[in-house]
Gaussian input, Z-matrix of N, CA and C with variables (Angstrom, degrees):
# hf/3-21g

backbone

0 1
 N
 C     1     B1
 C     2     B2     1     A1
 N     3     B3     2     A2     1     D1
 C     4     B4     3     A3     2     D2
 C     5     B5     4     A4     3     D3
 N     6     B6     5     A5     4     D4
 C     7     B7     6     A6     5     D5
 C     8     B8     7     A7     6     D6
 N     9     B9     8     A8     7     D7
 C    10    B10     9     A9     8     D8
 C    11    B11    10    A10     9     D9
 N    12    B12    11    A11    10    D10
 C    13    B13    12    A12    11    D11
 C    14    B14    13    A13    12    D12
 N    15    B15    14    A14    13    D13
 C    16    B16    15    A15    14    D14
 C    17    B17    16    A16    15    D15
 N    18    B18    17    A17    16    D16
 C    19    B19    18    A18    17    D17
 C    20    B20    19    A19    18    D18
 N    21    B21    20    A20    19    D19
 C    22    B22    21    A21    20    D20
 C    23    B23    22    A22    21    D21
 N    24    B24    23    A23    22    D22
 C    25    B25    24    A24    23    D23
 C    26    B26    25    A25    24    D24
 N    27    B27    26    A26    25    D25
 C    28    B28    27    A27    26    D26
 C    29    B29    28    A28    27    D27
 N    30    B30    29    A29    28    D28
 C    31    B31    30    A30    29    D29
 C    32    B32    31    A31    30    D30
 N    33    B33    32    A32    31    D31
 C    34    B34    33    A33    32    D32
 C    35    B35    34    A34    33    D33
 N    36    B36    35    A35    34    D34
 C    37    B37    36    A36    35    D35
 C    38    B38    37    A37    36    D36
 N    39    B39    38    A38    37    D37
 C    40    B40    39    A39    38    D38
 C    41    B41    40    A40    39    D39
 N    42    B42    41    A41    40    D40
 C    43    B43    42    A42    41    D41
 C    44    B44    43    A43    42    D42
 N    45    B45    44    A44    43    D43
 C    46    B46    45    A45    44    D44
 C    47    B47    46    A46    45    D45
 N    48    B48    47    A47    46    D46
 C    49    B49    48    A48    47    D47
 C    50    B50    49    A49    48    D48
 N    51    B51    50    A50    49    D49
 C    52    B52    51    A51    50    D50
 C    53    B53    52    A52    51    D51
 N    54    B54    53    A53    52    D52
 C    55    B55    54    A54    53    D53
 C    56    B56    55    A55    54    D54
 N    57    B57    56    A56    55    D55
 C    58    B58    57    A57    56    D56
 C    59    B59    58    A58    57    D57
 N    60    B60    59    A59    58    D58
 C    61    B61    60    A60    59    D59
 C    62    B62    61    A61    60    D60
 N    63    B63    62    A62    61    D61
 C    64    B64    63    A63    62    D62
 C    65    B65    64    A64    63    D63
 N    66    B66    65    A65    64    D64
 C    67    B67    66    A66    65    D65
 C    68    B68    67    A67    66    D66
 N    69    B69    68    A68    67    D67
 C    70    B70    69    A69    68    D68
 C    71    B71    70    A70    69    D69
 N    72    B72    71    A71    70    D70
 C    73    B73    72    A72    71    D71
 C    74    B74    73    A73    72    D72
 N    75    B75    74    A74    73    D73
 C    76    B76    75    A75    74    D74
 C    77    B77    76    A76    75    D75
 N    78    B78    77    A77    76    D76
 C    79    B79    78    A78    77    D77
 C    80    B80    79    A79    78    D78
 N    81    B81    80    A80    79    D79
 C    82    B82    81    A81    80    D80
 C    83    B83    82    A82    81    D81
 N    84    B84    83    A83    82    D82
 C    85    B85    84    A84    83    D83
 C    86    B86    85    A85    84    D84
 N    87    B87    86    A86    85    D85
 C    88    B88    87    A87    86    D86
 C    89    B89    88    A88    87    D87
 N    90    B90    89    A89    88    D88
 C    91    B91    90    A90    89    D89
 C    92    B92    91    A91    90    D90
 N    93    B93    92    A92    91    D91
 C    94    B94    93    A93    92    D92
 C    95    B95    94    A94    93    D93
 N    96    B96    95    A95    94    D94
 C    97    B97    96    A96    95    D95
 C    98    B98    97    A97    96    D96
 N    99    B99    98    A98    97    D97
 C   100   B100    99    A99    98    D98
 C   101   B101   100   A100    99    D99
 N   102   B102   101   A101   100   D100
 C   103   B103   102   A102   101   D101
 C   104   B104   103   A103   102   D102
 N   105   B105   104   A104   103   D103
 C   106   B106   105   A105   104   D104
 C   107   B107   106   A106   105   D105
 N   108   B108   107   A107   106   D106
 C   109   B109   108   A108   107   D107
 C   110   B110   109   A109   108   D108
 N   111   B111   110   A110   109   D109
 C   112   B112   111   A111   110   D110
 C   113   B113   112   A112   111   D111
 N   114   B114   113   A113   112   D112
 C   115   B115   114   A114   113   D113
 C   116   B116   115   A115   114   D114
 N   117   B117   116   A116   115   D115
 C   118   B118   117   A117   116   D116
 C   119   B119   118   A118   117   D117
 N   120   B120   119   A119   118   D118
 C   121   B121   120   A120   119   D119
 C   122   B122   121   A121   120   D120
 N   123   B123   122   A122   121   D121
 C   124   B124   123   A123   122   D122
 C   125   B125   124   A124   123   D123
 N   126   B126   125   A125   124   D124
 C   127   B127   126   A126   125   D125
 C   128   B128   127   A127   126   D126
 N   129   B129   128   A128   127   D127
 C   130   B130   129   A129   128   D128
 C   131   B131   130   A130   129   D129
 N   132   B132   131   A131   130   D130
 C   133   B133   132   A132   131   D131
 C   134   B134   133   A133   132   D132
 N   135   B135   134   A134   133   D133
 C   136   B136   135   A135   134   D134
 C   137   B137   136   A136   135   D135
 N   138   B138   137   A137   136   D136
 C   139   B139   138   A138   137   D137
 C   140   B140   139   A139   138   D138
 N   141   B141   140   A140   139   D139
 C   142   B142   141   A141   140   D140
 C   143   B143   142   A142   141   D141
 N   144   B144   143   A143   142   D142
 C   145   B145   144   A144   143   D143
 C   146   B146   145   A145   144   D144
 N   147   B147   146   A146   145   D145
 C   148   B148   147   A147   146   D146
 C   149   B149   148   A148   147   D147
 N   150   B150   149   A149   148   D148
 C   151   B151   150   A150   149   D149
 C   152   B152   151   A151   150   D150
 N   153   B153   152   A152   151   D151
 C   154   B154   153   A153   152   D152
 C   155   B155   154   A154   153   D153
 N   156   B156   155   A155   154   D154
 C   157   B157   156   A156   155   D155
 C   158   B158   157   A157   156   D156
 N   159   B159   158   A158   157   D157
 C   160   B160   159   A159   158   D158
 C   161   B161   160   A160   159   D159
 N   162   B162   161   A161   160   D160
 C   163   B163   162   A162   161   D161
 C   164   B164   163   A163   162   D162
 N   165   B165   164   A164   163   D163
 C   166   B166   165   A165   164   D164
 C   167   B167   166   A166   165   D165
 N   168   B168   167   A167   166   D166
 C   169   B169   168   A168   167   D167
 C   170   B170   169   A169   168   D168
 N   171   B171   170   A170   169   D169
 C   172   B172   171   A171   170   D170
 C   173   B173   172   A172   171   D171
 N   174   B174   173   A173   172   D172
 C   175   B175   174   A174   173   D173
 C   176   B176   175   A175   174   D174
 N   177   B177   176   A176   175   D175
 C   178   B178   177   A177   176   D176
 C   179   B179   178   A178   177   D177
 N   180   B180   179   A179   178   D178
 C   181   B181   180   A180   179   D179
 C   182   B182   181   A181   180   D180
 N   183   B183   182   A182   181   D181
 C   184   B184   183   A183   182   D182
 C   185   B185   184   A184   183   D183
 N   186   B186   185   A185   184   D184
 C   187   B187   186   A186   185   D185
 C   188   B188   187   A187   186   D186
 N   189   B189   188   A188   187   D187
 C   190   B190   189   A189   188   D188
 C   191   B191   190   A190   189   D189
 N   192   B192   191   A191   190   D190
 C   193   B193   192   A192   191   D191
 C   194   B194   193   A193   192   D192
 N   195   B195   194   A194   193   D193
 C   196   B196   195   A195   194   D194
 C   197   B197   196   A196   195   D195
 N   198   B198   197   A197   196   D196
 C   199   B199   198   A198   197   D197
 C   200   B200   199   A199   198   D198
 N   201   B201   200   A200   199   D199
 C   202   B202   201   A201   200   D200
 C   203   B203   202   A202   201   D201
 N   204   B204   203   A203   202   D202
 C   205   B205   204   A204   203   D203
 C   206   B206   205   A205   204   D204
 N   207   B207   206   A206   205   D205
 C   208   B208   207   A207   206   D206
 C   209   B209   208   A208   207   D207
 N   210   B210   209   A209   208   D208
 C   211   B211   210   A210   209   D209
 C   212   B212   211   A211   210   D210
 N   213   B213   212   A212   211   D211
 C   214   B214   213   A213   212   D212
 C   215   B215   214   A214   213   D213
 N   216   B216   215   A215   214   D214
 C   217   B217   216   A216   215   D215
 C   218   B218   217   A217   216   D216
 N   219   B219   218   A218   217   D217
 C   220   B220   219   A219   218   D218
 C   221   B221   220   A220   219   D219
 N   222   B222   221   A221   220   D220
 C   223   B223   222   A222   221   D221
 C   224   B224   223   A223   222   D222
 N   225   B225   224   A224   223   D223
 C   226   B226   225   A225   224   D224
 C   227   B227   226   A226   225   D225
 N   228   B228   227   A227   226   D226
 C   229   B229   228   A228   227   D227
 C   230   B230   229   A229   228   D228
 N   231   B231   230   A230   229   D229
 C   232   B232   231   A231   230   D230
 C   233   B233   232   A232   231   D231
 N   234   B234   233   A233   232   D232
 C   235   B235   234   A234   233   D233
 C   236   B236   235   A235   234   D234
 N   237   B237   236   A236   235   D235
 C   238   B238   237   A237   236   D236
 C   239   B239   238   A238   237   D237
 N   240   B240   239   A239   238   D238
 C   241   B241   240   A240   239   D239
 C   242   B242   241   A241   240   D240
 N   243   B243   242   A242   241   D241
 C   244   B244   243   A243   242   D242
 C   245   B245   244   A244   243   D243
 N   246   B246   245   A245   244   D244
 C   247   B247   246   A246   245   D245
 C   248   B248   247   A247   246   D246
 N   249   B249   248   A248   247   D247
 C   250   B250   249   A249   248   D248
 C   251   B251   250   A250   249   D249
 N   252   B252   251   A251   250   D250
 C   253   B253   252   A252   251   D251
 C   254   B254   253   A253   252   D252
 N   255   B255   254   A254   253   D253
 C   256   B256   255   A255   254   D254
 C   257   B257   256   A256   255   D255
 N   258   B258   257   A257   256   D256
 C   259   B259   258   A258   257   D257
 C   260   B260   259   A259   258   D258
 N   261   B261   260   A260   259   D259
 C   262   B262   261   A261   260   D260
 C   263   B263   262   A262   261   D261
 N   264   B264   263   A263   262   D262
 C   265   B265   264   A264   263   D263
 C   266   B266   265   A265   264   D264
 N   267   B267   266   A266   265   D265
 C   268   B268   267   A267   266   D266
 C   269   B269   268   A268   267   D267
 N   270   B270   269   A269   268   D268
 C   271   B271   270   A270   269   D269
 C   272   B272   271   A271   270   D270
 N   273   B273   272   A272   271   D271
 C   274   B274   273   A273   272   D272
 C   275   B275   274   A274   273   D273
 N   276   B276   275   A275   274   D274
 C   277   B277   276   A276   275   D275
 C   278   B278   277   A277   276   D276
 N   279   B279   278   A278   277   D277
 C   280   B280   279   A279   278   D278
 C   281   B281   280   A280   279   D279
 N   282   B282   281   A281   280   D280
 C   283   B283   282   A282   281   D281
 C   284   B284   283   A283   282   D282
 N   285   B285   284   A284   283   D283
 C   286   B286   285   A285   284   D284
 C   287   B287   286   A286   285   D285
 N   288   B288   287   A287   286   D286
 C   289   B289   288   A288   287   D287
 C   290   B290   289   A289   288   D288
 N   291   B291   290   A290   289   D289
 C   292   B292   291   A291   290   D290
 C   293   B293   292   A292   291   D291
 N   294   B294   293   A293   292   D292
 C   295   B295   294   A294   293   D293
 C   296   B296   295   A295   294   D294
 N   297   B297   296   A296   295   D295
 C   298   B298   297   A297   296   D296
 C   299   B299   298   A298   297   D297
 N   300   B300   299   A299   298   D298
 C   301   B301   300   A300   299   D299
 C   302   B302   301   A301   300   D300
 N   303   B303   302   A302   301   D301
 C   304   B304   303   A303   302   D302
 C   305   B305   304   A304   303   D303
 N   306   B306   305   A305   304   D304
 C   307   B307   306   A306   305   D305
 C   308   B308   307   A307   306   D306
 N   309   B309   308   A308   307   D307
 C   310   B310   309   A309   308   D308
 C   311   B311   310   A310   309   D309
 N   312   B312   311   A311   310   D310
 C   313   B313   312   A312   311   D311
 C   314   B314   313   A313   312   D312
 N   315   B315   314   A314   313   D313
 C   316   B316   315   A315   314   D314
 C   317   B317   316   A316   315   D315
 N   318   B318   317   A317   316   D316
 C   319   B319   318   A318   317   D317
 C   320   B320   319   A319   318   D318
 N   321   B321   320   A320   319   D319
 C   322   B322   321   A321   320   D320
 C   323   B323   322   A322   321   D321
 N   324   B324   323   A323   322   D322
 C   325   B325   324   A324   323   D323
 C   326   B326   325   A325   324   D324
 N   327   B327   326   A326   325   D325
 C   328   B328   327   A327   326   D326
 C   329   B329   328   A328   327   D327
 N   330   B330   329   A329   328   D328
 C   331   B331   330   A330   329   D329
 C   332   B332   331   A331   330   D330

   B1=1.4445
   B2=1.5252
   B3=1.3125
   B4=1.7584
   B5=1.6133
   B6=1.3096
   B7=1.2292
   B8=2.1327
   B9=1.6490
   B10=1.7832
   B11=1.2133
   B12=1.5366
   B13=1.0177
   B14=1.4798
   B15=1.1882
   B16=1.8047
   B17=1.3842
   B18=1.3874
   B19=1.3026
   B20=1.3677
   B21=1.9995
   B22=1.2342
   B23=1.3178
   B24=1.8238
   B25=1.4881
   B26=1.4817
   B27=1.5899
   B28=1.0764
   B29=1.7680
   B30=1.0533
   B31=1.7473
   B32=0.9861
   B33=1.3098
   B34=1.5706
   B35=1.4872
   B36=1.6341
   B37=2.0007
   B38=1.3234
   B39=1.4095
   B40=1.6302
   B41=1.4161
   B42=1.3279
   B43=1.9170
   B44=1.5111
   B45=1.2180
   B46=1.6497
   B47=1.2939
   B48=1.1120
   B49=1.5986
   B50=1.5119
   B51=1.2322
   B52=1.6510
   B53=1.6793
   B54=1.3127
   B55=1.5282
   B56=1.2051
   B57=1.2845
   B58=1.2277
   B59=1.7608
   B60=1.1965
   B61=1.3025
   B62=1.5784
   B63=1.3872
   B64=1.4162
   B65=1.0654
   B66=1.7460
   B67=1.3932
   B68=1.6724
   B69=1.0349
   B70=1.6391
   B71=1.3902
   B72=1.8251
   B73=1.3243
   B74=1.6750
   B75=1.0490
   B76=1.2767
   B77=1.7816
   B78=1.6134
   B79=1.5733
   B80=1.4586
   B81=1.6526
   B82=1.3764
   B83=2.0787
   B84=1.9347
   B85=1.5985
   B86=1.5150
   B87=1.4181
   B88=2.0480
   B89=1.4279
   B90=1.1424
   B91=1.6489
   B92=2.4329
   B93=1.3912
   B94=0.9904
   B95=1.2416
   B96=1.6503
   B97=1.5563
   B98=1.5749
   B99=1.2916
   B100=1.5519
   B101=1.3197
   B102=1.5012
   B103=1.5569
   B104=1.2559
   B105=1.7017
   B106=1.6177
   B107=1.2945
   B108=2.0489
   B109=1.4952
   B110=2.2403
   B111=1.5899
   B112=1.5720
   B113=1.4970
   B114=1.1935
   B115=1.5280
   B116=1.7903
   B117=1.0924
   B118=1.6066
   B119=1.2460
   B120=1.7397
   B121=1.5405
   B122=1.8592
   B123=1.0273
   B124=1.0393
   B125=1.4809
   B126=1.4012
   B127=1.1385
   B128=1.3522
   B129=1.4584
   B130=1.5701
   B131=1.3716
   B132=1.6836
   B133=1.4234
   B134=1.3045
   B135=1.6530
   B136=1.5677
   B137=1.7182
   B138=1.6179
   B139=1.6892
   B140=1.5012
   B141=1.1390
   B142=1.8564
   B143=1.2901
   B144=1.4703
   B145=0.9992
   B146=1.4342
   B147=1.5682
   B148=1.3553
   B149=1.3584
   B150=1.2863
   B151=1.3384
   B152=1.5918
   B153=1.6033
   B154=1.8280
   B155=1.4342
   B156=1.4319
   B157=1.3696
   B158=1.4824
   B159=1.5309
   B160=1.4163
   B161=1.9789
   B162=1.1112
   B163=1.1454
   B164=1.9546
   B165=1.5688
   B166=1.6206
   B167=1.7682
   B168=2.0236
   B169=1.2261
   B170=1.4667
   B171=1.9665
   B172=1.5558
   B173=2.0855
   B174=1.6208
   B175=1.4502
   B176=1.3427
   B177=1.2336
   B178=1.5140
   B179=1.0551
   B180=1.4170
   B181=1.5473
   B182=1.8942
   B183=1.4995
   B184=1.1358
   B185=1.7975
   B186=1.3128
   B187=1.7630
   B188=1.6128
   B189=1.7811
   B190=1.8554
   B191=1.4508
   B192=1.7484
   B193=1.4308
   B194=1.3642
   B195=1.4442
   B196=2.0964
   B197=1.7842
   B198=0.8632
   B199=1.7803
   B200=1.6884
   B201=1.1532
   B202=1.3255
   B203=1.8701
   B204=1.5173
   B205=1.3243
   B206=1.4901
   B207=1.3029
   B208=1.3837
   B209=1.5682
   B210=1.2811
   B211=1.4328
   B212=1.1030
   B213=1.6650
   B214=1.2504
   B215=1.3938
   B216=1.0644
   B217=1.8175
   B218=1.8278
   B219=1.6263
   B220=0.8781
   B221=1.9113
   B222=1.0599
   B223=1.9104
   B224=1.4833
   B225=1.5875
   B226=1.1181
   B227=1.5556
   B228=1.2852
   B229=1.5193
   B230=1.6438
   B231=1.5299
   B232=1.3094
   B233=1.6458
   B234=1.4990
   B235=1.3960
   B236=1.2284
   B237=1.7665
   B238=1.4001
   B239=1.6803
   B240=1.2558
   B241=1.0934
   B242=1.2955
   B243=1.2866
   B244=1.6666
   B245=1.4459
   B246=1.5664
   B247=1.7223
   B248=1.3334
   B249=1.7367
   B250=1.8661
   B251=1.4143
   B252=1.6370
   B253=1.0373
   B254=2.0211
   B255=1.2195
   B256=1.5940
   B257=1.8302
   B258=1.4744
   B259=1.3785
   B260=1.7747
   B261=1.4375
   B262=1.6303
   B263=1.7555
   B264=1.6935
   B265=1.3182
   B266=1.5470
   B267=1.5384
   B268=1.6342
   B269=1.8975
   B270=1.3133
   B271=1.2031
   B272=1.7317
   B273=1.4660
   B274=1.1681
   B275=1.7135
   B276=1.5890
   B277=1.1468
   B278=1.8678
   B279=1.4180
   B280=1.3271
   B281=1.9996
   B282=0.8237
   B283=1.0769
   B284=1.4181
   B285=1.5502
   B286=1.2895
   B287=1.4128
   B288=1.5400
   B289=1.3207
   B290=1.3143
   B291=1.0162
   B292=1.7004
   B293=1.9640
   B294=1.4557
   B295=1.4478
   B296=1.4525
   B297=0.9084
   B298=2.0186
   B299=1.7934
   B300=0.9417
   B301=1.7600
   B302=0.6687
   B303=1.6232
   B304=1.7080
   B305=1.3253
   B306=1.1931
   B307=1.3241
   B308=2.1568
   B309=1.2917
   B310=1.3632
   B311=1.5272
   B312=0.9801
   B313=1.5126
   B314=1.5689
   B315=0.9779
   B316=1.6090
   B317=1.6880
   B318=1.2596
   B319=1.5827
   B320=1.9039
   B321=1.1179
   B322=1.7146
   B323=2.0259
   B324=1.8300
   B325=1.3487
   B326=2.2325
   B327=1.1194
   B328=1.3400
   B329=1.3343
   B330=1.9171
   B331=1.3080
   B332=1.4484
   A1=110.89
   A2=103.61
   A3=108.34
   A4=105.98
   A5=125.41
   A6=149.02
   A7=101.64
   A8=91.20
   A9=93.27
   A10=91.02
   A11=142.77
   A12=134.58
   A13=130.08
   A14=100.22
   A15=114.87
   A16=117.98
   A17=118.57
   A18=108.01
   A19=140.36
   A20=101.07
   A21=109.06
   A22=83.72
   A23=122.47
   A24=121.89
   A25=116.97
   A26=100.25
   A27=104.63
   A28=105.93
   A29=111.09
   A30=106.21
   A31=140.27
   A32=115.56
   A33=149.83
   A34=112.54
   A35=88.14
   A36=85.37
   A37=91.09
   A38=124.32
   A39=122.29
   A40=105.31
   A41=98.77
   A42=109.86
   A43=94.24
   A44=107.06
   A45=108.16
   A46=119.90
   A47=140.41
   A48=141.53
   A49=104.77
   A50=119.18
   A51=103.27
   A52=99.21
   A53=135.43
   A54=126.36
   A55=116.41
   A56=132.44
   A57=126.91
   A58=121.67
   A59=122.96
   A60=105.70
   A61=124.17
   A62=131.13
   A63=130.32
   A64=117.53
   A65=113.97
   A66=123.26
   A67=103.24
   A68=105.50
   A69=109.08
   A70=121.41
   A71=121.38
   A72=119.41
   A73=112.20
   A74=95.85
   A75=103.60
   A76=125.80
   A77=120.22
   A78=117.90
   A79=95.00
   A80=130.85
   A81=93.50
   A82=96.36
   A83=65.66
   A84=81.14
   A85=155.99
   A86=87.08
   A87=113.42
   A88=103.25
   A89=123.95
   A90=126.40
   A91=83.13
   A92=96.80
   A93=104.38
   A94=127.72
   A95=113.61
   A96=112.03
   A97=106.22
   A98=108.33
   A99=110.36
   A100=97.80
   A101=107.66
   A102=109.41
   A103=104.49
   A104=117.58
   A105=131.64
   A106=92.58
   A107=84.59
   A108=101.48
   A109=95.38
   A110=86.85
   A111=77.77
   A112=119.40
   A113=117.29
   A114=125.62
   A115=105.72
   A116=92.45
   A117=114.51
   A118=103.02
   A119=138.09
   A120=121.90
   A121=110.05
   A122=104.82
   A123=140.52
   A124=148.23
   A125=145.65
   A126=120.10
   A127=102.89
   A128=122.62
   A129=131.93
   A130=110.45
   A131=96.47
   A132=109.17
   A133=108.84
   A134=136.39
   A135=139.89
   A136=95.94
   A137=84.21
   A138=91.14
   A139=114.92
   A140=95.74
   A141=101.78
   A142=118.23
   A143=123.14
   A144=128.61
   A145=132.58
   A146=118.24
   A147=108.37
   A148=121.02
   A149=130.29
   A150=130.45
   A151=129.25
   A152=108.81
   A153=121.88
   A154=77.97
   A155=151.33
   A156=135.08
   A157=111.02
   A158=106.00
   A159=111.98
   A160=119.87
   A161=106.35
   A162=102.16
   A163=109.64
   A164=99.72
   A165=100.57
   A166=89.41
   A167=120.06
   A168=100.14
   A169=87.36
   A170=77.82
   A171=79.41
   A172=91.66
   A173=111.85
   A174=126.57
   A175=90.54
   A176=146.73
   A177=127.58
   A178=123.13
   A179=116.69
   A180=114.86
   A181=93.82
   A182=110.75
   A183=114.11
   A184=96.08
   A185=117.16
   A186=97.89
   A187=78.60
   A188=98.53
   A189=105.53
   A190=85.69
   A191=97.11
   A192=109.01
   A193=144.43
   A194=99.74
   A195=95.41
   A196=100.56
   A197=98.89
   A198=82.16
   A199=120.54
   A200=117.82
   A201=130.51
   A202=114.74
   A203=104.62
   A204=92.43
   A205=137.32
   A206=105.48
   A207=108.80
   A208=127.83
   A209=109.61
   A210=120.83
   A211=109.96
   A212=112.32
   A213=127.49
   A214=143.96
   A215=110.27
   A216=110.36
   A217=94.89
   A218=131.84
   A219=125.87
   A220=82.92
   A221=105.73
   A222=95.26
   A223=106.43
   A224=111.29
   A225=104.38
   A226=102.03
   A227=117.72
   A228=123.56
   A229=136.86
   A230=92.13
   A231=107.95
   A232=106.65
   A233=114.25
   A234=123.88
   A235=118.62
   A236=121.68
   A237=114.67
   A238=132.94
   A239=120.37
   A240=117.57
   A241=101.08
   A242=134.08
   A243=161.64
   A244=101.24
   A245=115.12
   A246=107.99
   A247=88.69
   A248=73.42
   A249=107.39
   A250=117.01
   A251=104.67
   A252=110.70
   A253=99.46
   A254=102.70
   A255=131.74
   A256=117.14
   A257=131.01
   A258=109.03
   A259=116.65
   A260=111.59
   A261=100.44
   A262=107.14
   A263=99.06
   A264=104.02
   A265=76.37
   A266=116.89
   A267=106.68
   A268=123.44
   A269=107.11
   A270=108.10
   A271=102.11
   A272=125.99
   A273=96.63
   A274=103.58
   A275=124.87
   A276=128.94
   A277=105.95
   A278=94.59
   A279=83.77
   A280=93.91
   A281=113.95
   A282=130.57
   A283=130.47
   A284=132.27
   A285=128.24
   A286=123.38
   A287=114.77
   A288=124.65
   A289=124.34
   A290=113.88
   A291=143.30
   A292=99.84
   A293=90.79
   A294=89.33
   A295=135.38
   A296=125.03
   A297=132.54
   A298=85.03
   A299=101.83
   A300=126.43
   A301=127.36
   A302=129.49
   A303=120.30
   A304=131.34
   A305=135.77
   A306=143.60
   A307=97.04
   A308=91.88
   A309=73.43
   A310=99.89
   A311=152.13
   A312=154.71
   A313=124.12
   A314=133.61
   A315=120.59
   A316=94.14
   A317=105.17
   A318=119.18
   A319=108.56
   A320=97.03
   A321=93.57
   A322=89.70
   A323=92.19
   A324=98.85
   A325=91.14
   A326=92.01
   A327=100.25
   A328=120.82
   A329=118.43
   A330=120.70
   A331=112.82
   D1=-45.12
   D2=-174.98
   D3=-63.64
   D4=-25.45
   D5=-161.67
   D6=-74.73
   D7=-56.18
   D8=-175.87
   D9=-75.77
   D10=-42.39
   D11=-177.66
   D12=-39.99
   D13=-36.51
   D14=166.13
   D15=-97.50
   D16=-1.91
   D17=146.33
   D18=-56.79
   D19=-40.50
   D20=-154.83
   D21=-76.45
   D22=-47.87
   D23=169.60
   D24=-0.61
   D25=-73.34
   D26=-158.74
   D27=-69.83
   D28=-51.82
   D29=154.06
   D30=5.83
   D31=-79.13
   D32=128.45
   D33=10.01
   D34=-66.56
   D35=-155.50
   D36=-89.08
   D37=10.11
   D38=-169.98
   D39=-93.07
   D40=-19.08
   D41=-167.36
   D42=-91.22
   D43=-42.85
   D44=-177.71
   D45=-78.04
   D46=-19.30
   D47=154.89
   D48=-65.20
   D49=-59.00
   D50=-169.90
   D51=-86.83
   D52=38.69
   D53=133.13
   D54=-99.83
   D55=0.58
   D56=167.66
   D57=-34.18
   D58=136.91
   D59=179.01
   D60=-83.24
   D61=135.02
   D62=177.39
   D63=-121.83
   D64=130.99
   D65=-166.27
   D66=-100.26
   D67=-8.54
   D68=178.02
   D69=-35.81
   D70=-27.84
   D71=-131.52
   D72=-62.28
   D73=-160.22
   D74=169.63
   D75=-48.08
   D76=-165.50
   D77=176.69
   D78=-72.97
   D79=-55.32
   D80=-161.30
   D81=-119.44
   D82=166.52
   D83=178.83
   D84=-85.19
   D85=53.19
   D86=-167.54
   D87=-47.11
   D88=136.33
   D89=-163.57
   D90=-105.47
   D91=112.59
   D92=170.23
   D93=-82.81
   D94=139.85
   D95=-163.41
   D96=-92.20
   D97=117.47
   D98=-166.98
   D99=-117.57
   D100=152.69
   D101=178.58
   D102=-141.50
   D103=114.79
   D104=-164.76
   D105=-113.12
   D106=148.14
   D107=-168.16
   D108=-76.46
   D109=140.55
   D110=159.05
   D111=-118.49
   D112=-2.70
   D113=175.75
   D114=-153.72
   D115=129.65
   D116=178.87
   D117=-110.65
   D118=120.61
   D119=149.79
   D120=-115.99
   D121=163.78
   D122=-176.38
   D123=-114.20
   D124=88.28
   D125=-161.56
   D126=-132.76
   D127=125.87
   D128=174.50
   D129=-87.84
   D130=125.41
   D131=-177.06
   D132=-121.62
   D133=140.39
   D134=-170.63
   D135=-116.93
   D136=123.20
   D137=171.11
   D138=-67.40
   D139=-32.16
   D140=168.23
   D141=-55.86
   D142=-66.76
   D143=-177.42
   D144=-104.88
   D145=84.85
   D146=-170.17
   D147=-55.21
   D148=144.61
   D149=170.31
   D150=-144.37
   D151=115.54
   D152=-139.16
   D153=-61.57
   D154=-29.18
   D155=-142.96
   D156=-142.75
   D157=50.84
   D158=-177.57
   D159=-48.45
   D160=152.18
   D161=-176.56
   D162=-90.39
   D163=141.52
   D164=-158.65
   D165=-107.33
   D166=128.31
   D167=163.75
   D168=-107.00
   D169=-176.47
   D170=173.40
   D171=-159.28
   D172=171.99
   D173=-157.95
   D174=-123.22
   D175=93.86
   D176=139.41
   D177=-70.52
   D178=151.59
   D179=-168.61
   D180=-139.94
   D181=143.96
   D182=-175.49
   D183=-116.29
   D184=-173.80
   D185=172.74
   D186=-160.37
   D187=157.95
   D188=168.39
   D189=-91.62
   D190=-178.42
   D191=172.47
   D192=-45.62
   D193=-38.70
   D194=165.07
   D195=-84.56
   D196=43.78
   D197=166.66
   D198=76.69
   D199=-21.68
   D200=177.46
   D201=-59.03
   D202=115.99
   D203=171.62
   D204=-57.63
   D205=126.11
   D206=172.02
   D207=-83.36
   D208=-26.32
   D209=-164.66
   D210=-177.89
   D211=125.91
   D212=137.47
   D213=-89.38
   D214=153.49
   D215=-160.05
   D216=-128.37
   D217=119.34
   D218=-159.91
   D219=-113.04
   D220=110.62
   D221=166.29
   D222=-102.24
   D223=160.13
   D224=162.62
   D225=-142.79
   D226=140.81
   D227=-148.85
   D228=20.90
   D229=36.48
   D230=173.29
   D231=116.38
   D232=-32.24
   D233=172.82
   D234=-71.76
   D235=130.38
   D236=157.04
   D237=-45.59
   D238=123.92
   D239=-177.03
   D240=-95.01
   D241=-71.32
   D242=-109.73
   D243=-168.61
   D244=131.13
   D245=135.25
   D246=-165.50
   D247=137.67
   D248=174.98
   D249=-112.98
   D250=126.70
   D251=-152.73
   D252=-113.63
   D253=137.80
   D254=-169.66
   D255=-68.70
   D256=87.76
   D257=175.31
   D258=-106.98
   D259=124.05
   D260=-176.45
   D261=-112.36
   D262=-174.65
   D263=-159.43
   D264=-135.36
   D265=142.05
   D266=178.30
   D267=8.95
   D268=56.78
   D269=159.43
   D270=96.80
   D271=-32.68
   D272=-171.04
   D273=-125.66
   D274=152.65
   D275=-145.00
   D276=-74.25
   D277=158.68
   D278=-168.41
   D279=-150.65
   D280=5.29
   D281=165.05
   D282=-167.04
   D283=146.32
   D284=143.91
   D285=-133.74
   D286=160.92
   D287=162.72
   D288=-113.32
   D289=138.31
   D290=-153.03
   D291=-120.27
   D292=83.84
   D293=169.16
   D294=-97.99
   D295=99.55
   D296=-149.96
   D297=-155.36
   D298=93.33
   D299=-179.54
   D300=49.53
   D301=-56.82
   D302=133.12
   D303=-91.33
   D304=173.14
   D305=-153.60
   D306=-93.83
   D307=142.27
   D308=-179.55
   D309=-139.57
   D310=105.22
   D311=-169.35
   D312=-71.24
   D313=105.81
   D314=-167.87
   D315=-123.54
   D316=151.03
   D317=-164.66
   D318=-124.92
   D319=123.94
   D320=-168.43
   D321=-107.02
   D322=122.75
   D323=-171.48
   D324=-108.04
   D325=143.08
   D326=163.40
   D327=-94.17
   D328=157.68
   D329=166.73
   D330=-108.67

């Protein structure tokens, strides 16, 4: 369990790095029609072990104005588990916090 659990983790931060916003694009400036997830659920089921009352998670995602995530909300059967929250610098991330009992700060350094 702890195992898919860090899958979806890893998931997660995979969806949130490539929404970052990029001004690079092309010559002109076509406003692209994007469609962000705002709720993800989830439910793990064991072929081994059926169970009438599986437990349901789920990902909310909030976004600032260019589209950039602001926040995730990790529930699990309706309860807050987790939410990690998004800080950027002209558009691209440069920090987050990871709140799951204590606060935990992680810093995204560029090369």
């Amino acid at each position: 369990m702890k195992n898919l659990k860090l899958l979806f983790r890893i998931l997660i931060s995979t969806i949130v790095l490539s929404c970052s916003s990029d001004d690079s694009g092309g010559g002109d400036n076509q406003q692209l029609n994007t469609k962000l997830p705002k709720k993800i659920n989830f439910v793990v089921v064991s072929s081994e072990i059926p169970d009438p009352n599986p437990t349901i998670y789920s990902y909310e995602f909030s976004y600032n104005s260019d589209n950039t995530i602001r926040e995730i909300i990790h529930k699990e059967d309706g309860e807050s588990d987790w939410t990690w929250k998004f800080y950027y610098e002209n558009g691209i991330p440069v920090q987050s916090k990871l709140l799951y009992g204590v606060e935990t700060t992680i810093e995204y350094i560029y090369i």
